[in-house]
DODORO-767168 format. One record per residue (C-alpha): x, y, z; residue number from 1; residue in three letters. Coordinates in pm, 1 decimal. Layout:
<site X="X" Y="Y" Z="Z" num="NUM" residuo="ALA"/>
...
This chain:
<site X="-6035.0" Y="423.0" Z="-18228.6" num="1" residuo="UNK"/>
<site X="-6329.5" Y="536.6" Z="-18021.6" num="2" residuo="UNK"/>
<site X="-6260.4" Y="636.9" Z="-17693.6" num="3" residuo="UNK"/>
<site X="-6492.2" Y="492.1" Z="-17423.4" num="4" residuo="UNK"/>
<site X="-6664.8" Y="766.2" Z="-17240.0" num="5" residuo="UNK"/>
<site X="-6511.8" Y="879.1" Z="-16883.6" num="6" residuo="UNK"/>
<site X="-6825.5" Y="834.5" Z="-16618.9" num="7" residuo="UNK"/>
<site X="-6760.7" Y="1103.6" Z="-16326.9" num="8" residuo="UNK"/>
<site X="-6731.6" Y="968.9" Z="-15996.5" num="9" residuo="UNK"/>
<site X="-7032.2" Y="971.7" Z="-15766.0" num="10" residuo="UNK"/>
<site X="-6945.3" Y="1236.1" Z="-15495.6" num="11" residuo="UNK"/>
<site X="-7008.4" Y="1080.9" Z="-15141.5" num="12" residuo="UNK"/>
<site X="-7323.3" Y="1158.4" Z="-14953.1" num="13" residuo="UNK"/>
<site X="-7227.2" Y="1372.3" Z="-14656.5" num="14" residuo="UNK"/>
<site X="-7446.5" Y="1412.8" Z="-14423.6" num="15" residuo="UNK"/>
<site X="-7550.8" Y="1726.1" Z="-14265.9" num="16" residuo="UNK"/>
<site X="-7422.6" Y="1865.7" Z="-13897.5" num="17" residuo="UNK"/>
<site X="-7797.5" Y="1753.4" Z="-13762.1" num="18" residuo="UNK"/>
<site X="-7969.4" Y="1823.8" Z="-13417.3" num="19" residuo="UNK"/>
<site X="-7638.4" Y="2056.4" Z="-13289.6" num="20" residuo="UNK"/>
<site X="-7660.1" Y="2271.3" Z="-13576.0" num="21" residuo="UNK"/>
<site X="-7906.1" Y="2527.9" Z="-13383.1" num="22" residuo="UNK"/>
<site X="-7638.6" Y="2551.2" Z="-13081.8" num="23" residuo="UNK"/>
<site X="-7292.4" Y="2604.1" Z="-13294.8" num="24" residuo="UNK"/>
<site X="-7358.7" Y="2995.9" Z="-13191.1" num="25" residuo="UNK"/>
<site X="-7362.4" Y="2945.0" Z="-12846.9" num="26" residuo="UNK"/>
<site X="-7095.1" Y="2625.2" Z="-12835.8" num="27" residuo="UNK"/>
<site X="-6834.8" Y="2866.6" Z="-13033.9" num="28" residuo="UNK"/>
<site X="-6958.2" Y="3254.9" Z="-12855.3" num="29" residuo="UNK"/>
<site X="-6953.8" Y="3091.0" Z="-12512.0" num="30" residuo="UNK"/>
<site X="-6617.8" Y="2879.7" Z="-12488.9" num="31" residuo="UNK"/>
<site X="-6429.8" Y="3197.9" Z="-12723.1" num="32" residuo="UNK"/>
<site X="-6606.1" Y="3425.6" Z="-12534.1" num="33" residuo="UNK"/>
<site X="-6477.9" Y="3272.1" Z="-12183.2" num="34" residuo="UNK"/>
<site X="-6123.9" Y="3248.4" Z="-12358.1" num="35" residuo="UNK"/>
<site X="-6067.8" Y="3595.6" Z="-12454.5" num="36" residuo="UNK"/>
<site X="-6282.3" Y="3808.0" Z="-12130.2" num="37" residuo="UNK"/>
<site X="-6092.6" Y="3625.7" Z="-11909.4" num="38" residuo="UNK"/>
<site X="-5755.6" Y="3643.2" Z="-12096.3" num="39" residuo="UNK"/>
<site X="-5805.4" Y="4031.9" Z="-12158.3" num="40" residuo="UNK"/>
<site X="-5963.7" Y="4047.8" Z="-11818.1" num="41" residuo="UNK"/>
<site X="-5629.0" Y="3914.1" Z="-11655.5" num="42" residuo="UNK"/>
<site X="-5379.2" Y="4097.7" Z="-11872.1" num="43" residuo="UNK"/>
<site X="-5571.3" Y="4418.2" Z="-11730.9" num="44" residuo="UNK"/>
<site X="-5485.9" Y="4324.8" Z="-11403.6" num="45" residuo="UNK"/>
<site X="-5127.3" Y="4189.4" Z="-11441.4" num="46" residuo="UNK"/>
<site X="-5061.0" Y="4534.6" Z="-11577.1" num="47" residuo="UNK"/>
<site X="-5229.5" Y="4703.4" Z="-11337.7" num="48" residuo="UNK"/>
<site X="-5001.6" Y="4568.3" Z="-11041.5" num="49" residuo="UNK"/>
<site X="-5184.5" Y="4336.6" Z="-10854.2" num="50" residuo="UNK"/>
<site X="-5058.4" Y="4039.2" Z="-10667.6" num="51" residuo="UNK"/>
<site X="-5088.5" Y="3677.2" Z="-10740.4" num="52" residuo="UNK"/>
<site X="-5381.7" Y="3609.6" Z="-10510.4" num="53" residuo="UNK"/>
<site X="-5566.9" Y="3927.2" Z="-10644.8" num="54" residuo="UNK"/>
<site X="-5570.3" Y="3805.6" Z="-10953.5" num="55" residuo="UNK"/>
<site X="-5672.7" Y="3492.4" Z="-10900.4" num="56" residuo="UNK"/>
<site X="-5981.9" Y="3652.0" Z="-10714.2" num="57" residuo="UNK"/>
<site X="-6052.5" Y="3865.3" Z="-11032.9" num="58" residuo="UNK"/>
<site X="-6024.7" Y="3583.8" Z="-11258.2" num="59" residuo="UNK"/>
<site X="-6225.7" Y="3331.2" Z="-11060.4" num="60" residuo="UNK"/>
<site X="-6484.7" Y="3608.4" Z="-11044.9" num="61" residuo="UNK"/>
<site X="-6489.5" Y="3732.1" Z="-11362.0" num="62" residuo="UNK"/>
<site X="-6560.9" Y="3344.1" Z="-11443.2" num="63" residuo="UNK"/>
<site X="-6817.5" Y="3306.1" Z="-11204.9" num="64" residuo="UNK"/>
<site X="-6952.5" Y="3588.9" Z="-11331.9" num="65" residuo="UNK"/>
<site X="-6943.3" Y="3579.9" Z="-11689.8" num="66" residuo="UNK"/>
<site X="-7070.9" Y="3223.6" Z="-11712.6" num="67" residuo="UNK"/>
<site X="-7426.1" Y="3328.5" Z="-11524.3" num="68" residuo="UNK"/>
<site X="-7411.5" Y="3608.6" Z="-11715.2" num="69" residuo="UNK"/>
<site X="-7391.6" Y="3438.4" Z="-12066.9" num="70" residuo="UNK"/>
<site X="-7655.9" Y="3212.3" Z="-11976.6" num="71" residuo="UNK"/>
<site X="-7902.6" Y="3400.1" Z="-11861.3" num="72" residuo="UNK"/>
<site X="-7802.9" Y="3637.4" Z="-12132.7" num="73" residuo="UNK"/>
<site X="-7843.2" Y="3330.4" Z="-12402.9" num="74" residuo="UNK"/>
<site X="-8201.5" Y="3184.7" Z="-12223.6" num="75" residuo="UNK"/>
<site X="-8342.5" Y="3573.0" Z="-12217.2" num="76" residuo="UNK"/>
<site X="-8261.4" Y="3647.0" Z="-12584.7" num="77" residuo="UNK"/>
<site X="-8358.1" Y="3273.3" Z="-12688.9" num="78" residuo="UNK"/>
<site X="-8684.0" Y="3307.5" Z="-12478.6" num="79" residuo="UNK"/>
<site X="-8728.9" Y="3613.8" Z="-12625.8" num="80" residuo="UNK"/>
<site X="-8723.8" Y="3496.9" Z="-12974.0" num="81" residuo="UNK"/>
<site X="-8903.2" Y="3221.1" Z="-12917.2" num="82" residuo="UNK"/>
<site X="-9185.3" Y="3458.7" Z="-12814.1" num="83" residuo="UNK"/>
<site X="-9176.4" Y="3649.1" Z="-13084.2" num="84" residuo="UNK"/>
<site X="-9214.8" Y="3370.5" Z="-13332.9" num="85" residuo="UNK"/>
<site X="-9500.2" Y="3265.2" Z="-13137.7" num="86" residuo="UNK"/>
<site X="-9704.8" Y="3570.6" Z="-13158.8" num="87" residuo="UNK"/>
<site X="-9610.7" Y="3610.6" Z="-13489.1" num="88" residuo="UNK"/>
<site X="-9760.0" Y="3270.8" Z="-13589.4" num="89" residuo="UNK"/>
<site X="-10067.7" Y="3308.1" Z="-13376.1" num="90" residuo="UNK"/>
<site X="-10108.5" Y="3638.5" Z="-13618.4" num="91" residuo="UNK"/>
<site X="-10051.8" Y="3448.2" Z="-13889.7" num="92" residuo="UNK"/>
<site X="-10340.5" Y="3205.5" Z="-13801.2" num="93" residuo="UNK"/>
<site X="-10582.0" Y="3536.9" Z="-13795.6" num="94" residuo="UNK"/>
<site X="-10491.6" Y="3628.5" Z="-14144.5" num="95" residuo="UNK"/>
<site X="-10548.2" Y="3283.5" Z="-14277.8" num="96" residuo="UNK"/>
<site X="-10864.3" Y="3296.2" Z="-14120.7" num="97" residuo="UNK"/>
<site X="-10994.8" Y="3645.0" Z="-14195.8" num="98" residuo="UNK"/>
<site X="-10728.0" Y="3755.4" Z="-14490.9" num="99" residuo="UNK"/>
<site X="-10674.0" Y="3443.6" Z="-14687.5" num="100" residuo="UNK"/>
<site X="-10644.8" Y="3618.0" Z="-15050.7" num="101" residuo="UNK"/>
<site X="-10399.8" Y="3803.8" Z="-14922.8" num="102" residuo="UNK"/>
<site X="-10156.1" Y="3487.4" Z="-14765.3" num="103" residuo="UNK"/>
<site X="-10232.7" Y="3342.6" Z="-15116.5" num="104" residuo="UNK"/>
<site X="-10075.6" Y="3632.6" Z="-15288.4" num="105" residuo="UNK"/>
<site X="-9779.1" Y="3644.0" Z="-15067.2" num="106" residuo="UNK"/>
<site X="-9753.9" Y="3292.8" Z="-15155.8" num="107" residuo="UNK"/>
<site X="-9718.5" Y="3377.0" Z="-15552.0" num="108" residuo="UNK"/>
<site X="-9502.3" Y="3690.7" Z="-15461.1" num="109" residuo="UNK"/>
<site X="-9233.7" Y="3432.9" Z="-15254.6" num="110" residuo="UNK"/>
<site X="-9252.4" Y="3151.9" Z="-15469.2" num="111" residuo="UNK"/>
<site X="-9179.7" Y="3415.7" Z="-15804.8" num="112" residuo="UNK"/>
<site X="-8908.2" Y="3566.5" Z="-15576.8" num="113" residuo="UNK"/>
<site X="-8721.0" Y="3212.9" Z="-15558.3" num="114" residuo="UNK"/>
<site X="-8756.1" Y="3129.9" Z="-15955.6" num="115" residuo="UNK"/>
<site X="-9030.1" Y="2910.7" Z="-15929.3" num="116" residuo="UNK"/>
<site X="-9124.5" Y="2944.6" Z="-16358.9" num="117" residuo="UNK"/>
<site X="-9439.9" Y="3136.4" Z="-16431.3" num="118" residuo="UNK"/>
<site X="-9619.8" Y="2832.7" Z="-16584.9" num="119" residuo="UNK"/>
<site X="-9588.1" Y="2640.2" Z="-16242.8" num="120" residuo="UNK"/>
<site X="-9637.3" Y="2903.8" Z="-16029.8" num="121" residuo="UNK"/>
<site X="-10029.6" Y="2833.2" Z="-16014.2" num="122" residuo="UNK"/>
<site X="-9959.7" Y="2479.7" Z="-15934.1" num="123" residuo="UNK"/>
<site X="-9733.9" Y="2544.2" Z="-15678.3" num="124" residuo="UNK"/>
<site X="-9903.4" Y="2799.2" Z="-15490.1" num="125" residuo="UNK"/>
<site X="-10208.0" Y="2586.1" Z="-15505.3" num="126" residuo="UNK"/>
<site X="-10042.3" Y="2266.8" Z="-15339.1" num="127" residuo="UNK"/>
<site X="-9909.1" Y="2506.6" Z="-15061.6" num="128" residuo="UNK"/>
<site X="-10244.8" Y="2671.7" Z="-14981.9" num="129" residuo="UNK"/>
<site X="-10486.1" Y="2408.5" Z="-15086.3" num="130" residuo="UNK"/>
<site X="-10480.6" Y="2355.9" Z="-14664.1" num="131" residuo="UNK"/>
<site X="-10496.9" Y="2550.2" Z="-14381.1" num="132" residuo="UNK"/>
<site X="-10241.5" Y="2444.8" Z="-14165.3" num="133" residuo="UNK"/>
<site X="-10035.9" Y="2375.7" Z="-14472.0" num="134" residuo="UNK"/>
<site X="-10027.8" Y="2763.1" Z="-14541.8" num="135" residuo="UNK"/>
<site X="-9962.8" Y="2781.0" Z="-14213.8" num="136" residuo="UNK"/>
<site X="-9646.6" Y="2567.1" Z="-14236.0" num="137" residuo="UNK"/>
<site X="-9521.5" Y="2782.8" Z="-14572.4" num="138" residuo="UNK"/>
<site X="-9595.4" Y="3083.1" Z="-14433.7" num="139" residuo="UNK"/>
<site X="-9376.5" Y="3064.3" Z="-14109.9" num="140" residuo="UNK"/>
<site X="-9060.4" Y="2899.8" Z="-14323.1" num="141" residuo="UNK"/>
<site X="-9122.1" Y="3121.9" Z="-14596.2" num="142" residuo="UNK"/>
<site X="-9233.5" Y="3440.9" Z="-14454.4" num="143" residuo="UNK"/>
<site X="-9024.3" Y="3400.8" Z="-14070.1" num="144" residuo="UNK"/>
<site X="-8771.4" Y="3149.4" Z="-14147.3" num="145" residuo="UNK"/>
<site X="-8953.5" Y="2961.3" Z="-13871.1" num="146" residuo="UNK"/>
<site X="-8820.6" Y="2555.7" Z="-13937.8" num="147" residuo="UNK"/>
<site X="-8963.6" Y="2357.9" Z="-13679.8" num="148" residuo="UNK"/>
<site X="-8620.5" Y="2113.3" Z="-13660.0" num="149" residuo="UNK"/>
<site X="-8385.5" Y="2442.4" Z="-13602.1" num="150" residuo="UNK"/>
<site X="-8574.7" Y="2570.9" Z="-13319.5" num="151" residuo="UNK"/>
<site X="-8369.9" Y="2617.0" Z="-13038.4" num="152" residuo="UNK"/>
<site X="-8436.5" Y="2543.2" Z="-12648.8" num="153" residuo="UNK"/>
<site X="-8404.6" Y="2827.8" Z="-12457.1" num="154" residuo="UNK"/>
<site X="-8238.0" Y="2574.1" Z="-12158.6" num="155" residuo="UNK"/>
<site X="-8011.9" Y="2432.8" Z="-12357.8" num="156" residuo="UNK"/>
<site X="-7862.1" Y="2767.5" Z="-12531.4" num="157" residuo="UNK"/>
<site X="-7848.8" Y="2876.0" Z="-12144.4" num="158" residuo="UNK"/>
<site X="-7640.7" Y="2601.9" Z="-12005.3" num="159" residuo="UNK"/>
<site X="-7406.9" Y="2527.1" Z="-12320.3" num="160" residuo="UNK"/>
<site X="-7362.8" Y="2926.2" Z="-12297.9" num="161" residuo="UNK"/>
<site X="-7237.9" Y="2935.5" Z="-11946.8" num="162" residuo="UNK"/>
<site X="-7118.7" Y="2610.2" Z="-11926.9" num="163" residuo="UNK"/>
<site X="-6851.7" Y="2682.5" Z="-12254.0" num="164" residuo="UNK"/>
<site X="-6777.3" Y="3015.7" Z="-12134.2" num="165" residuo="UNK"/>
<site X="-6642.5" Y="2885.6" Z="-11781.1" num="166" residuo="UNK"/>
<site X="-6438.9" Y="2603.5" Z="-11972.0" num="167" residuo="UNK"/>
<site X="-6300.0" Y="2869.8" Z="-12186.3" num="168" residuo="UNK"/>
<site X="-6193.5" Y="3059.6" Z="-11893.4" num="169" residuo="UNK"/>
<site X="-5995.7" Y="2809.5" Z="-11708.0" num="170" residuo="UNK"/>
<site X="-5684.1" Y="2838.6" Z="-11964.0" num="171" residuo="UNK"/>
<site X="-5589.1" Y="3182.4" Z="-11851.6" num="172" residuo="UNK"/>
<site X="-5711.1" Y="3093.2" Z="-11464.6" num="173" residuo="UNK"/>
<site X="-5517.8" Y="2799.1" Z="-11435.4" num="174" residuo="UNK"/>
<site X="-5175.5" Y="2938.0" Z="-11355.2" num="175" residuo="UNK"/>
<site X="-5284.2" Y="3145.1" Z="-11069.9" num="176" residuo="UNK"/>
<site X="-5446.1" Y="2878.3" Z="-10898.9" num="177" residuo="UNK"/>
<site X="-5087.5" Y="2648.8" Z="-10909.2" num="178" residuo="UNK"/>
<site X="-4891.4" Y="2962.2" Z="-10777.9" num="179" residuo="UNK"/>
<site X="-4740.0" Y="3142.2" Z="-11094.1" num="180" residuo="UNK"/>
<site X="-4649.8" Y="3452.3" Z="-11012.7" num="181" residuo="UNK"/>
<site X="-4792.0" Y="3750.3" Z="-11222.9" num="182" residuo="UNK"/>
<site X="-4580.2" Y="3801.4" Z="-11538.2" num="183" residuo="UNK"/>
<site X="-4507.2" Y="3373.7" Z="-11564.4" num="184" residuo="UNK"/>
<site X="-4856.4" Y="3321.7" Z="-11509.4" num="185" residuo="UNK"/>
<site X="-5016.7" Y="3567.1" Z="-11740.0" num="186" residuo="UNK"/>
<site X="-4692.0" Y="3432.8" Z="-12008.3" num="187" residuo="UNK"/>
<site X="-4834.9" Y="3056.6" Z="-11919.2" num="188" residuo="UNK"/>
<site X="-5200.3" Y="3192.0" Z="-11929.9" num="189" residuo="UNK"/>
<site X="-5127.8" Y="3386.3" Z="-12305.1" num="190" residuo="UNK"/>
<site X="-4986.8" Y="3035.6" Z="-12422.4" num="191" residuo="UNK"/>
<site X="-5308.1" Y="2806.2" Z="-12300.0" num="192" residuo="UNK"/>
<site X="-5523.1" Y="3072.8" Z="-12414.8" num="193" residuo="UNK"/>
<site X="-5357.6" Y="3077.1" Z="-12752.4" num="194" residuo="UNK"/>
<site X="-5360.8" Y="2704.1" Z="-12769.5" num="195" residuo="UNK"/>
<site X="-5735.2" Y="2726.5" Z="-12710.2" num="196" residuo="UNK"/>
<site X="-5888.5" Y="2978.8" Z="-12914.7" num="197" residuo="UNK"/>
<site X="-5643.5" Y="2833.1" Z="-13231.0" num="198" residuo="UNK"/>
<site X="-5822.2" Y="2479.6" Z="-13143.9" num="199" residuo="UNK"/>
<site X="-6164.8" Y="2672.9" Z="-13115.8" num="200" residuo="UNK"/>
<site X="-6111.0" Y="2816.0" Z="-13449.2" num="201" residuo="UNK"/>
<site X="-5994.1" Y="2482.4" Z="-13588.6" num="202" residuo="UNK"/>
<site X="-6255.9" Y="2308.7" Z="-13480.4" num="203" residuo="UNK"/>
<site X="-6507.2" Y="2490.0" Z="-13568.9" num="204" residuo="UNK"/>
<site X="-6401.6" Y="2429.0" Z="-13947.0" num="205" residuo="UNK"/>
<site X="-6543.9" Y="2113.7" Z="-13928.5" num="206" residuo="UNK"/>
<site X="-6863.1" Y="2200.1" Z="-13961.2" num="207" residuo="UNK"/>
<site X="-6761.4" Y="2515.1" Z="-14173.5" num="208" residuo="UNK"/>
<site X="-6539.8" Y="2346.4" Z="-14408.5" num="209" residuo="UNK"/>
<site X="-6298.5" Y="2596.0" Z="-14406.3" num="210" residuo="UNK"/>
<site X="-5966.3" Y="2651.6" Z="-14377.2" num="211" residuo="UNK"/>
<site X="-5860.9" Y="2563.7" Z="-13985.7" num="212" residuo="UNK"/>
<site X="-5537.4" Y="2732.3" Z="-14026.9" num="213" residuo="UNK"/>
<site X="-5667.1" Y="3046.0" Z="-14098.7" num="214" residuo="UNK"/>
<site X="-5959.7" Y="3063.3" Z="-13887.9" num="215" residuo="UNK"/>
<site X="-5749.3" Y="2968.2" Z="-13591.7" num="216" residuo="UNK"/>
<site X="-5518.9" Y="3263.7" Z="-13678.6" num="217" residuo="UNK"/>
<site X="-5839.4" Y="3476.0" Z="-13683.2" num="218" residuo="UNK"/>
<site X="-5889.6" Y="3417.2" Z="-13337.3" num="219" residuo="UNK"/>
<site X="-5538.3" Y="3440.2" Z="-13222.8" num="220" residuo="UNK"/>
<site X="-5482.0" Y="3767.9" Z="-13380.6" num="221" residuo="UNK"/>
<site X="-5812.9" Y="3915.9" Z="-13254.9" num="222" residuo="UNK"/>
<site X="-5721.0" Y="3801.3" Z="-12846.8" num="223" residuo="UNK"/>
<site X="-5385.0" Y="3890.3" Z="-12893.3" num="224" residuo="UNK"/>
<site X="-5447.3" Y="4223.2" Z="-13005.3" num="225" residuo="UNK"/>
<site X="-5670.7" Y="4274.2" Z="-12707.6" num="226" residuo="UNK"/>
<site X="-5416.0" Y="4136.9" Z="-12424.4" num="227" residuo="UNK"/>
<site X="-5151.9" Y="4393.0" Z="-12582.1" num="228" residuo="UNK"/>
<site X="-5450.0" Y="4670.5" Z="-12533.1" num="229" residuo="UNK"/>
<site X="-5547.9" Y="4552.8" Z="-12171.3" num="230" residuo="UNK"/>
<site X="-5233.7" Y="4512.6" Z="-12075.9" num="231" residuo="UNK"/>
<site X="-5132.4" Y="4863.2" Z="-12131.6" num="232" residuo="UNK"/>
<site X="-5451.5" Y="5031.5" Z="-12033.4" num="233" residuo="UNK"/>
<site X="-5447.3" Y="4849.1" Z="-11675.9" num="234" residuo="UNK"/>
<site X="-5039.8" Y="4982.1" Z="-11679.6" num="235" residuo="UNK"/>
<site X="-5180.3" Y="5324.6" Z="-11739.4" num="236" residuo="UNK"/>
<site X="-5448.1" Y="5312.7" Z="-11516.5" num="237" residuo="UNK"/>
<site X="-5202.0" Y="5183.8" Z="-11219.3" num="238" residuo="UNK"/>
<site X="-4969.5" Y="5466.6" Z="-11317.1" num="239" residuo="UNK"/>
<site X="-5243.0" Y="5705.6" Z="-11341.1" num="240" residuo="UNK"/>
<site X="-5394.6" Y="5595.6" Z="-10984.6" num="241" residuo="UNK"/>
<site X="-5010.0" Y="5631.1" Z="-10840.8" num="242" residuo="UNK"/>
């Protein structure tokens, strides 16, 4: 008896993460970021001795301080880069014009590099370079891993940035502003920030298609590591300072 061949079932289309792909750096960095400063940031203290209301100010501070500073840290750098590219393209435009053999042999070089055959090579290069602008377009994916669809907004990366990073902070800020004293509150403030960066790390396996269990632990192990070290060093330094 013949057996009927078995035909494999289609696997689903899934569609890519799309326009907020560009800005899962500074969604994750800025909301973990705000998590574990201000965490670490308020173990320091509660070791160090201060009051309730001190540390309050310190962590209402530190997230005042850390959001501006992420942001204007993210638009700078993304500004930055952005610039870069720029004059790095306008270059680009000057070899085309004045160097074109030598775009056209980068061309062959890249293409070879990625396994294009030998016999197509020709082919290919020519339908890449047969245009101007459509070197152009090659050269910055190919050459500066420039894709016009990733490029990221320098306002954008600055207010998700400092935006994220003052949500993250709120976890370990909380307590203090409904009256826990020190040692509850930083207990209450280790829990929430716990809960937060294992969500964080969950989360982000969405897009990663990971394993959220152990990316959440990542992140717990990594903060918790660092409260245990803050902690102590702010106990030493309030011992030290008498």
């Amino acid at each position: 008896m013949v057996q009927s061949e078995q035909i494999p079932e289609a696997v689903p289309y899934e569609p890519h993460v799309g326009e907020s792909r560009p800005y899962m750096r500074d969604m994750i960095l800025g909301v973990n970021d705000g998590l574990v400063s201000i965490f670490l940031l308020i173990a320091g203290v509660v070791g160090g001795g201060l009051n309730r209301d001190q540390i309050l100010l310190a962590a209402i501070a530190g997230a005042i301080a850390g959001a501006i500073s992420m942001a204007a840290g993210e638009y700078l750098a993304t500004r930055s880069q952005q610039e870069v590219f720029d004059r790095e393209v306008a270059l680009e435009r000057v070899h085309i014009a004045h160097h074109r053999n030598a775009e056209v042999d980068q061309l062959f070089a890249m293409f070879s590099d990625m396994g294009v055959a030998a016999e197509d090579l020709e082919s290919a290069v020519e339908a890449f370079s047969r245009d101007d602008e459509v070197l152009l377009n090659s050269m910055k994916v190919l050459e500066f891993g420039i894709v016009d669809s990733e490029e990221r907004s320098p306002y954008t990366a600055m207010w998700l940035s400092g935006v994220l990073f003052f949500a993250g902070a709120m976890p370990a800020t909380l307590p203090f502003v409904f009256g826990a004293s020190p040692n509850m509150g930083l207990t209450i403030a280790a829990v929430l920030t716990a809960i937060g960066l294992f969500g964080v790390g969950a989360v982000k396996t969405i897009v990663t298609n990971t394993n959220p269990i152990r990316s959440g632990l990542e992140n717990l192990v990594i903060a918790g590591l660092g409260g245990i070290i803050a902690y102590f060093v702010g106990n030493l330094v309030d011992g030290a300072l008498g």
